[in-house]
C-alpha positions in Angstrom: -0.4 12.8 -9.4 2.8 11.9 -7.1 2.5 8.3 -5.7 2.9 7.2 -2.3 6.2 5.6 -2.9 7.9 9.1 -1.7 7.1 8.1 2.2 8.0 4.0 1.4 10.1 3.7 5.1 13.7 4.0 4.7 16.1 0.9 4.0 15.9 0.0 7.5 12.3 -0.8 7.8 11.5 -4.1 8.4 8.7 -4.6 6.2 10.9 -3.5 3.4 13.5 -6.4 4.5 11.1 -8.8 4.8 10.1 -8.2 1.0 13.3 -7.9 -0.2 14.2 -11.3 1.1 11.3 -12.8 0.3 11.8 -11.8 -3.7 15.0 -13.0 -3.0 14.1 -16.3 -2.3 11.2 -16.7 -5.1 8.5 -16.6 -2.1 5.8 -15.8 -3.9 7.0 -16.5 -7.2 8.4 -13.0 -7.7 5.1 -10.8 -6.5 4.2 -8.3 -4.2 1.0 -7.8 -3.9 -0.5 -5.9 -0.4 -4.2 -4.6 -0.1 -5.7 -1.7 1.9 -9.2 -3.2 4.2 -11.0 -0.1 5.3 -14.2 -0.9 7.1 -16.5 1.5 5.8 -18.2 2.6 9.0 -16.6 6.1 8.9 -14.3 9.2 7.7 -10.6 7.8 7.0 -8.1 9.5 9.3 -4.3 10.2 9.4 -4.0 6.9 10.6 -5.0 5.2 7.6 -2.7 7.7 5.6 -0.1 5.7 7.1 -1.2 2.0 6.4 -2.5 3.5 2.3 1.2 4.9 1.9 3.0 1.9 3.3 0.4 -0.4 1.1 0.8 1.7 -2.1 4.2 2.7 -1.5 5.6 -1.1 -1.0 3.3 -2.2 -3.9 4.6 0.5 -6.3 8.6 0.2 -5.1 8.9 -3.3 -5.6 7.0 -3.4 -9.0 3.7 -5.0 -7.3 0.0 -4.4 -6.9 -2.1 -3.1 -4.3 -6.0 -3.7 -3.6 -8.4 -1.5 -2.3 -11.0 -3.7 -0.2 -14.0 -2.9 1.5 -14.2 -4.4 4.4 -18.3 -4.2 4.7 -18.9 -7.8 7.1 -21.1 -5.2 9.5 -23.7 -3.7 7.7 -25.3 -2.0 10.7 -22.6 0.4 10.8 -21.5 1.0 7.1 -22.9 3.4 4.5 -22.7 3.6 1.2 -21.6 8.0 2.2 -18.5 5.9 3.7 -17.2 4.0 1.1 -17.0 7.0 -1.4 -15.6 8.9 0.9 -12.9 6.5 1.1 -12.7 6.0 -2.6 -12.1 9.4 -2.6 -9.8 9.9 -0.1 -7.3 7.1 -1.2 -7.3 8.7 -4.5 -6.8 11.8 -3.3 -3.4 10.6 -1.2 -2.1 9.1 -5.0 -3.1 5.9 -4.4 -4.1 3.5 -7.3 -5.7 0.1 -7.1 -6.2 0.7 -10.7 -9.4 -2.5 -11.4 -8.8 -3.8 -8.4 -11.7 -2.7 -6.2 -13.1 -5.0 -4.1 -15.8 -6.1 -1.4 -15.7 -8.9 1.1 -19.2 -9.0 0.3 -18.1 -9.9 -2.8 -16.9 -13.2 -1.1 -20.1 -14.2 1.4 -21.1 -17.3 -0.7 -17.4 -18.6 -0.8 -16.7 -17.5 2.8 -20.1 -19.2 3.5 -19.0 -22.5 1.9 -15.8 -22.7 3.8 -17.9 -22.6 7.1 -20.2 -25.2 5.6 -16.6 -27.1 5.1 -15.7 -26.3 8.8 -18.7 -28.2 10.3 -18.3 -30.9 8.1 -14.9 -31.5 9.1 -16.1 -31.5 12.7 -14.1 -27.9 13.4 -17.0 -25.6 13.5 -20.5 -26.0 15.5 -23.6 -23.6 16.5 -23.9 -22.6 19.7 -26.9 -20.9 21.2 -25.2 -19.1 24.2 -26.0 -15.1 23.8 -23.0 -12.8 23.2 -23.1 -12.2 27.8 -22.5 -16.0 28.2 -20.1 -16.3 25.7 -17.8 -13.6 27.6 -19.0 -15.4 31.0 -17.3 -18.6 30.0 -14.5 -17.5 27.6 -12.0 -17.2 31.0 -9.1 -14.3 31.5 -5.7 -14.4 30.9 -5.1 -16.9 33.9 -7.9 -18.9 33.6 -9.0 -21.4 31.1 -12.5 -20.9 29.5 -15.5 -23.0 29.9 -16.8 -25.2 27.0 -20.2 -24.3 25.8 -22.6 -27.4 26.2 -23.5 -27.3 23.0 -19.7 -27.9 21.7 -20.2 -31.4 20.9 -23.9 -31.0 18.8 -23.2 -33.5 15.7 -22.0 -32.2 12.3 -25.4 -33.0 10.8 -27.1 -31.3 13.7 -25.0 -28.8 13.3 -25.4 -28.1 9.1 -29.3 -28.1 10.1 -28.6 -25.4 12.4 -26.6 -23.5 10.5 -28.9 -23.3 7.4 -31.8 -22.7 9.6 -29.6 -19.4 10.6 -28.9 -19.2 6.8 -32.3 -18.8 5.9 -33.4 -16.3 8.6 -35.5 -18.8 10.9 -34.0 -17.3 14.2 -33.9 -13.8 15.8 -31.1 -12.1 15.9 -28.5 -13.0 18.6 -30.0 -15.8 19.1 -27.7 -18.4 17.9 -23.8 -18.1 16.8 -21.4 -20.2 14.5 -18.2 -20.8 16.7 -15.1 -22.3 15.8 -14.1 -25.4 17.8 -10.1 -24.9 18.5 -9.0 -24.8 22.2 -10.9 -23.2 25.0 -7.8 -23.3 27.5 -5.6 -21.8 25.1 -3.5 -19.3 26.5 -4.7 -16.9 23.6 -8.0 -16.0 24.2 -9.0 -15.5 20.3 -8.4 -19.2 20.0 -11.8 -20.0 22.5 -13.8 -20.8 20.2 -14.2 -17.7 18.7 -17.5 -16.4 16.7 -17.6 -17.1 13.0 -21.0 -16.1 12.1 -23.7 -14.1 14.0 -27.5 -13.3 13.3 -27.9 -10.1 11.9 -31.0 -9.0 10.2 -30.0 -6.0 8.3 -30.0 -4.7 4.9 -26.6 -4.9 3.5 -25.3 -1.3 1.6 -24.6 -3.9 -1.5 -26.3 -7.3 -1.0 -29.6 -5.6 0.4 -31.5 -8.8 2.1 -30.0 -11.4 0.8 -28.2 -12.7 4.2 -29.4 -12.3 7.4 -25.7 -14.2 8.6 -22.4 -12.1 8.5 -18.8 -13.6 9.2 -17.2 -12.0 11.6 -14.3 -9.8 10.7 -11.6 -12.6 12.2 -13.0 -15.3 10.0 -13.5 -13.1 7.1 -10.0 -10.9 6.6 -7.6 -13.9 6.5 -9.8 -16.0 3.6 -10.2 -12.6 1.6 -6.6 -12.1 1.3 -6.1 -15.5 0.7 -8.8 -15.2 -2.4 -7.3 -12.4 -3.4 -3.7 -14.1 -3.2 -2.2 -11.3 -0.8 1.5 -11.9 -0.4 1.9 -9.6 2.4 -1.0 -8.8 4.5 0.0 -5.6 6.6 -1.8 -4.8 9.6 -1.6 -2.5 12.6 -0.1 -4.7 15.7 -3.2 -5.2 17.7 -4.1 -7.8 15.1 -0.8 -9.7 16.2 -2.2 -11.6 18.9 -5.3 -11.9 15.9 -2.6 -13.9 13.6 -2.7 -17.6 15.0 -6.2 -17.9 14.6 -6.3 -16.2 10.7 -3.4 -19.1 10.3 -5.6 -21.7 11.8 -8.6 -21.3 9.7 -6.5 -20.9 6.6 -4.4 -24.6 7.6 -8.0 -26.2 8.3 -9.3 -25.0 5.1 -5.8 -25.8 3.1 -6.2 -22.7 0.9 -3.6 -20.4 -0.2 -1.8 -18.7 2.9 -0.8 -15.0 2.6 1.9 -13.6 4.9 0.7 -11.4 7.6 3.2 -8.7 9.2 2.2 -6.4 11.8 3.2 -2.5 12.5 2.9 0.5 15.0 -0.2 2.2 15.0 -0.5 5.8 14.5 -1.2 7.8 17.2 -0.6 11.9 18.1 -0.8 14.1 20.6 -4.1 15.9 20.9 -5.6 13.7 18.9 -7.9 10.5 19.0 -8.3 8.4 16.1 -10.9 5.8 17.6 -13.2 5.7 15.1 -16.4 5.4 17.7 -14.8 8.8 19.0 -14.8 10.2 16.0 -18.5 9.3 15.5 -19.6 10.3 18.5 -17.8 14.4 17.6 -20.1 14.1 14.6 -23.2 12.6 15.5 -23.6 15.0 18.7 -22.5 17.6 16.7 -19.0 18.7 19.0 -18.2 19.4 14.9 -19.4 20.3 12.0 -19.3 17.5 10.4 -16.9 14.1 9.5 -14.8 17.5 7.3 -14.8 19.5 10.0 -11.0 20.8 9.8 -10.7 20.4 13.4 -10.9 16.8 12.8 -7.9 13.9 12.3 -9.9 12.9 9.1 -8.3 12.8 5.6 -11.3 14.8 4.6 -10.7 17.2 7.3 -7.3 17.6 6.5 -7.8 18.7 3.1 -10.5 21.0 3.4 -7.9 22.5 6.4 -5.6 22.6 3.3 -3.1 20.0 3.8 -1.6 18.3 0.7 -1.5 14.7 0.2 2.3 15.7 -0.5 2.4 16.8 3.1 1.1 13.7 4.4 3.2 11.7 2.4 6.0 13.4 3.6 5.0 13.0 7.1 4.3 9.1 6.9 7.7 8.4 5.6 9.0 10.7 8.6 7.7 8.6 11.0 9.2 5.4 9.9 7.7 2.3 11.0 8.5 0.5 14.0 7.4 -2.8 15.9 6.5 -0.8 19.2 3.4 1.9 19.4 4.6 5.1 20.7 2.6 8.7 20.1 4.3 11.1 17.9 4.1 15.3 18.1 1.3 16.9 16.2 3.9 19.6 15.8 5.4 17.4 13.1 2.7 17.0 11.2 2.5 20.6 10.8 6.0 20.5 9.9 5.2 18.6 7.0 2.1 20.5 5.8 4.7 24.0 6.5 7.3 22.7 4.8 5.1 21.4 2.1 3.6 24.4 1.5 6.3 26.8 1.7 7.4 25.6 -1.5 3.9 25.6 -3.5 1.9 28.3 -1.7 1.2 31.2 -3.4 2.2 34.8 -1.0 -0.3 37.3 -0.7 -1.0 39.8 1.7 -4.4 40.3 4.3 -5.2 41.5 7.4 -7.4 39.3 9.3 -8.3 42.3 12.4 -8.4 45.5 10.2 -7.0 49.0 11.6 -7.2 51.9 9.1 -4.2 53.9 8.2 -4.3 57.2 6.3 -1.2 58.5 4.5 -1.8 62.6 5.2 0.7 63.6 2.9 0.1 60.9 0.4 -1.9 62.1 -2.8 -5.6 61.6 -2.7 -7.1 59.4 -5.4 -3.4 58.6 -6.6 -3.0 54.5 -6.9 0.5 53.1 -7.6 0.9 49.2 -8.2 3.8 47.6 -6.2 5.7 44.8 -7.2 5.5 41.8 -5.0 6.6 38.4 -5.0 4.8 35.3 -5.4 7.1 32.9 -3.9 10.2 33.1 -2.9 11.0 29.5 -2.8 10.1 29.4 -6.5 11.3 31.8 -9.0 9.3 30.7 -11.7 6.0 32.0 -10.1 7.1 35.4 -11.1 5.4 38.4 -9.3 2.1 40.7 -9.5 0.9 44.2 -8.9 -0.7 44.8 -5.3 -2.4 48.5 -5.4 -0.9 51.4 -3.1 -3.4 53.9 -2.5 -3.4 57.2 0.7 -5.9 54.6 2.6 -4.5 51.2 3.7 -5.6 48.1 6.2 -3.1 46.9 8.6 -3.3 44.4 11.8 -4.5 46.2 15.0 -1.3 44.3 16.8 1.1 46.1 14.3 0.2 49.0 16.5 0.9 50.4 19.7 -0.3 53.9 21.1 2.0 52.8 24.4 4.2 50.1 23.2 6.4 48.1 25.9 10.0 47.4 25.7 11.1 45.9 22.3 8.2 46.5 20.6 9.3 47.6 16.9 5.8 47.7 15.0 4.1 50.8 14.6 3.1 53.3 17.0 3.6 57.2 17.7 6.5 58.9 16.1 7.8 55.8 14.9 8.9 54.4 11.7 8.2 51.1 10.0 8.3 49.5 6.9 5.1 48.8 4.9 6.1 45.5 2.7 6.6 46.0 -0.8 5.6 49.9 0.2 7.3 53.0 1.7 8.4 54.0 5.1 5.6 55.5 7.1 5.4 57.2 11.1 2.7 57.4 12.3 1.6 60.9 13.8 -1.8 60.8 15.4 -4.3 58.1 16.6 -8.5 58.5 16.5 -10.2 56.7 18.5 -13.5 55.9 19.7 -15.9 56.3 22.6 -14.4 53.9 24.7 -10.5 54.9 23.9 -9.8 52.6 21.5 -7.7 53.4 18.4 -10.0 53.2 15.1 -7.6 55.3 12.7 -4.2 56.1 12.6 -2.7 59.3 10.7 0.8 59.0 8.8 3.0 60.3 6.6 5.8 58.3 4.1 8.5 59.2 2.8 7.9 58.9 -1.5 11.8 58.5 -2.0 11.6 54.4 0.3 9.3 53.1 -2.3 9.9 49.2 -2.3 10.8 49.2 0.7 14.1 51.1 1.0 15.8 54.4 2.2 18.3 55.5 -0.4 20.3 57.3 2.8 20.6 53.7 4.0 18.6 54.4 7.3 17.2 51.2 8.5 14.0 50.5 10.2 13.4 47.5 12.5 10.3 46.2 11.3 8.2 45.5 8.3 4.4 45.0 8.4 1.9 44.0 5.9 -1.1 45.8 4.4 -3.7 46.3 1.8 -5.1 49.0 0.6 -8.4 50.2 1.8 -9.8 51.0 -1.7 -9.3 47.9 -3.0 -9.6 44.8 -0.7 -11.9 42.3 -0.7 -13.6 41.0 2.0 -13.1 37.3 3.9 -14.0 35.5 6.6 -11.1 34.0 8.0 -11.6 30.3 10.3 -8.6 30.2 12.9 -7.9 26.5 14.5 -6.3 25.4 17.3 -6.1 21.7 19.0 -9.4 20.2 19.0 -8.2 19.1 22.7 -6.7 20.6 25.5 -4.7 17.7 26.6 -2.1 16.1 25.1 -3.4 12.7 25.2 -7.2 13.1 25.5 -7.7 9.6 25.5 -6.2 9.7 29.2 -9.2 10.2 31.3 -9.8 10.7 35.2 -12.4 8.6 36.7 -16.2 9.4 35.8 -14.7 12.2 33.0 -15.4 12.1 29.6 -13.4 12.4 26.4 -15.6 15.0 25.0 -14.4 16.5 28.3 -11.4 17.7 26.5 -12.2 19.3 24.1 -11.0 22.8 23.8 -13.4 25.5 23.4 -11.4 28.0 21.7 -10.3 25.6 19.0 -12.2 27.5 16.2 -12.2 31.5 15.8 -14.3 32.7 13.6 -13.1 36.1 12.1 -15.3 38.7 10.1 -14.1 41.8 8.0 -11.0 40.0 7.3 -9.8 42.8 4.4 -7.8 40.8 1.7 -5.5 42.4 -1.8 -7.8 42.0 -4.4 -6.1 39.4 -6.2 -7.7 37.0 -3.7 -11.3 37.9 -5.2 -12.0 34.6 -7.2 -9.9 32.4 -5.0 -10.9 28.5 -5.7 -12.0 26.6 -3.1 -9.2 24.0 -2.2 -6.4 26.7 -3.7 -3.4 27.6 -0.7 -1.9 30.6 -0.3 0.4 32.5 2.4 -1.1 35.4 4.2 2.2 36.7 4.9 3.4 36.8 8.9 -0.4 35.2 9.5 0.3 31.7 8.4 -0.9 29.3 5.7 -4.4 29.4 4.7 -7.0 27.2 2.1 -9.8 28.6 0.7 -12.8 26.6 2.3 -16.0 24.8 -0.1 -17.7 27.3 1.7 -16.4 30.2 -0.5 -18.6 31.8 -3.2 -18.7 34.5 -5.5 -19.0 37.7 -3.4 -18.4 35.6 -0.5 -14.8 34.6 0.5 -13.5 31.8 3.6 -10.7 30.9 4.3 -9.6 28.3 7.1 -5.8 29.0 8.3 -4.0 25.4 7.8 -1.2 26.4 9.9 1.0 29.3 11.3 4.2 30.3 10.4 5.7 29.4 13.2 7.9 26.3 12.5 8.5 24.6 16.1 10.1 21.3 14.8 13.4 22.2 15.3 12.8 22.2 19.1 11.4 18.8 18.6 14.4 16.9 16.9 16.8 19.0 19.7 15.2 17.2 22.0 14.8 13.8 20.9 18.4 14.0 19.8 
């Protein structure tokens, strides 16, 4: 498999710069090593894709390693179901930690010790304020905070305490391990933040045997530090996080990694809060966290987009030091592009409208050429069957057609792709009007598709012939919300507000060619002029799906016009 390095920012990028200079000056001793922290409390999205390639992709470039750590400090929200999913989806996007799979849990007894250390040195002390007081007397942004009274408890009171916690002798909530830094400070996570709370819950690894959990501030810092992390790379709403991960590194004089911050992904009818997210599954707006509706990795592969694809679309991005929201239509420029070059071509007809071929032989089948993929000679080509009966789209015809309209309808001539010329020269229809069968005729000296008089038509349409297609159901997506940012609400409205109703069409009696019968679940092809589609998990023997990944229509170009 490809490795993330592909979407590594360009030269530009700062992070790139700062490692370059920093192996310039012997930093580290010569090493890059970065780590990916996933908290396993649900589906990775796209905006993890970015933070895994930058991680693997720097690692790789520049010779180095890269971690994958579970960040699993919390274990009333994380699952075991969540930390293989991730497993799997950071393997899926290429990336390779190779024996490096770790756990903060992994590091409770040493993280544990250093807190011990903390009160001992008179920096750390319990505090039995609940989690309302503590916000009542941290202060704002213009107003220093108020000390808790029980600041200044003794360092031996304070070790009693704390092993009393240790050992489960107090409810939950009830008491908290804060660190004793600066409560006027005009950063507010240096008021004596939490470092420990009660939580009596069984852990997904360490089952019962805490009933204390560091909090993920005083936790990330001394796991990249155990791990020796040379650059720990975070999203930037851990900047104003990165004095007090400093601090409790200098108090504890252990090995201090480099922390550098970045833009966070977001895109336009999108939202990739992961309590969002949750709520879409749990209340069942979805089907489920691989719903391919949703932002998730998962998602987007059972959609059918290629970790190639999102690859390519991370490095488009670039990295910058500023969030901004970039267009979902360039993600789908990515996954198009992507796909144009790999994707199979075939031909189906997703809204079925007969077509018989009067003058056409009965029970005479002829096998057309067609091509595979145009982008890549090597695929080579494969017989499609030709028969007097055919499929083709009910919008490829029009008994009245309007201005412009070149498909077929009455009297007129089009080409049938790979096929002949046909006119069509009589509609049926049914009780309420509606056309249910057209009647042609073709002319046997355009087969392939041209006239040897030269006569040119305006229009080619695809087909398949009746006798031989297979059947599918076809899932068509759109935007999951009608808004471009849905994370913009009115007062009193809801996110789930937003969401658009006619973001998944179900279609039945799709007719495909039959070389689509055992298509693979996870396998991409072209339905020609319908778009890209991915067979979906949910395809059996004798029972074919298919979810369109994305249409053909390519809109990017509009996109880079006008941010030129």
């Amino acid at each position: 498999m490809e490795t993330p390095n592909e979407a590594v920012p360009a030269p530009s990028s700062f992070l790139r710069d700062t490692m370059i200079e920093d192996l310039k000056s012997n930093k580290y001793g010569g090493r890059v090593h970065t780590r990916f922290p996933p908290e396993p409390n649900g589906y990775l999205h796209i905006g993890h894709a970015k933070s895994i390639s930058i991680n693997f992709g720097l690692a790789k470039e520049f010779g180095g390693k890269c971690n994958l750590r579970f960040d699993d400090t919390n274990p009333s929200r994380e699952e075991t179901e969540y930390v293989e999913s991730i497993i799997r989806d950071v393997h899926w996007l290429g990336g390779d930690w190779e024996e490096r799979l770790f756990y903060a849990s992994d590091y409770f007894p040493q993280i544990h010790a250093w807190a011990v250390q903390l009160i001992k040195a008179g920096k750390a002390y319990v505090c039995d304020l609940s989690a309302e007081e503590v916000r009542q007397t941290r202060g704002t942004l213009t107003e220093a905070g108020r000390e808790s009274p029980y600041r200044n408890r003794s360092v031996e009171e304070n070790l009693d305490l704390f092993e009393s916690m240790r050992k489960g002798e107090f409810p939950d909530g009830a008491r908290t391990l804060r660190a004793k830094i600066d409560m006027a400070s005009p950063n507010l996570n240096m008021r004596d933040p939490v470092m420990y709370r009660i939580l009596h819950a069984e852990h997904h690894r360490t089952g019962k045997q805490w009933c204390i959990y560091p909090m993920y501030d005083f936790a990330h810092g001394q796991c990249d530090s155990i791990e020796h992390i040379t650059h720990s790379i975070c999203t930037l709403e851990f900047e104003d996080h990165r004095p007090l991960y400093d601090w409790y590194i200098e108090q504890l004089g252990i090995y201090h990694p480099q922390q550098i911050e970045f833009d966070r992904l977001n895109i336009t009818y999108t939202v990739l809060s992961k309590r969002k997210l949750l709520t879409l599954v749990k209340d069942k707006f979805v089907r489920g966290w691989d719903d391919p509706r949703m932002p998730t990795i998962s998602g987007m592969r059972r959609r059918g987009y290629t970790p190639e694809a999102l690859r390519s679309f991370c490095g488009r991005i670039g990295i910058s030091k500023t969030n901004g929201t970039t267009e979902l239509s360039l993600l789908e420029h990515s996954v198009r592009e992507d796909l144009n070059r790999r994707a199979l071509r075939v031909m189906g007809v997703l809204r079925p409208l007969k077509v018989v071929i009067e003058n056409y032989p009965e029970g005479q089948v002829e096998q057309m050429e067609a091509v595979n993929n145009p982008e890549d000679p090597s695929a080579g080509t494969r017989a499609v069957p030709f028969s007097r009966e055919l499929y083709i789209e009910q919008e490829d015809f029009r008994e009245n057609p309007p201005r412009q309209y070149y498909r077929l309808s009455p009297g007129h001539e089009v080409r049938l792709r790979y096929g002949y010329f046909i006119t069509c020269t009589g509609v049926v229809k049914d009780a309420q009007g509606q056309p249910i069968e057209l009647r042609c005729t073709y002319d046997p000296a355009t087969r392939g598709g041209n006239a040897p008089d030269g006569r040119k038509v305006k229009s080619t349409i695809h087909w398949v012939s009746a006798a031989h297609a297979v059947e599918a159901e076809a899932r068509l997506y759109e935007t999951l919300f009608t808004k471009e940012n849905p994370n913009d609400l009115e007062e009193g409205q809801q996110f789930t507000d937003l969401l658009n109703p006619n973001s998944l069409e179900v279609v039945e009696g799709c007719k495909l060619e039959p070389s689509l019968a055992n298509a693979l679940p996870g396998v991409s092809y072209q339905f020609e002029r319908l778009g890209y589609f991915c067979a979906d998990p949910d395809t059996k023997p004798g029972h074919l799906v298919f979810n369109r990944t994305v249409a053909l229509r390519d809109t990017w170009a509009k996109i880079e016009k006008k941010t030129a």
